[in-house]
N, C-alpha and C positions, 0 to 999 in steps of 0.2 A: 406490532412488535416483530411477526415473522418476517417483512418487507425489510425492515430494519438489520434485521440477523443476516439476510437474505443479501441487502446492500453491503453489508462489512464482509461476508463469505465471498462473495465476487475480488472486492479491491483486494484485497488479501490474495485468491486464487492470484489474479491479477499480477501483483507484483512478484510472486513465485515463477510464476510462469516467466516475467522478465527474466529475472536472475540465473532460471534453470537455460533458456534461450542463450542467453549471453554465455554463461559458463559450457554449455553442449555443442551450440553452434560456431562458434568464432576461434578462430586460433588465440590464445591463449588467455581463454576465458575464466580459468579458475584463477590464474595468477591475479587477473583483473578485479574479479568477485574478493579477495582474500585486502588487493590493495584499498578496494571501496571502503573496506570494513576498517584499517588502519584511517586514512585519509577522508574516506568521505566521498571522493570525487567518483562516481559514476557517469554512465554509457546515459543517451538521453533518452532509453528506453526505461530504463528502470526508474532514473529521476521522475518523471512522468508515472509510472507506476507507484511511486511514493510518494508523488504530489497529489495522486487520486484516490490512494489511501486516505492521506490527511485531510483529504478534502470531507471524502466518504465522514471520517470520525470527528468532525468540528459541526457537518450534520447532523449526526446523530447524539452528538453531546446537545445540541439546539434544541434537537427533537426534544428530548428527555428534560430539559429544563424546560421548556414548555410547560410536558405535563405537568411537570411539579408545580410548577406557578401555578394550573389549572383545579391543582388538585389540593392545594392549599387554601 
């Protein structure tokens, strides 16, 4: 279970880290971050970062029904 906490703490850091990136580094980054959140459409850096989120959490819901099946 701590691997697992372990992997969701990372993607998560992860995708922060994108957003804080984009919004810090780039000329006009927060207007960018703010349209993401109306729209949708982000930078391929953060898409990527939210693609390895949901990647990370479609694992770990796996994981967890596993066990339950195992343990049923």
């Amino acid at each position: 279970m701590v691997m697992q906490a372990e992997m969701l703490r990372k993607a998560i850091e992860n995708l922060i880290d994108a957003k804080l990136v984009d919004a810090m580094a780039r000329p006009d980054g927060l207007s960018r971050l703010l349209a993401h959140r109306r729209t949708g459409v982000a930078t391929p850096d953060i898409r990527n970062a939210e693609r390895r989120l949901e990647q990370t959490l479609d694992e770990l819901v796996s994981f967890a029904e596993e066990h339950a099946e195992q343990a049923a």
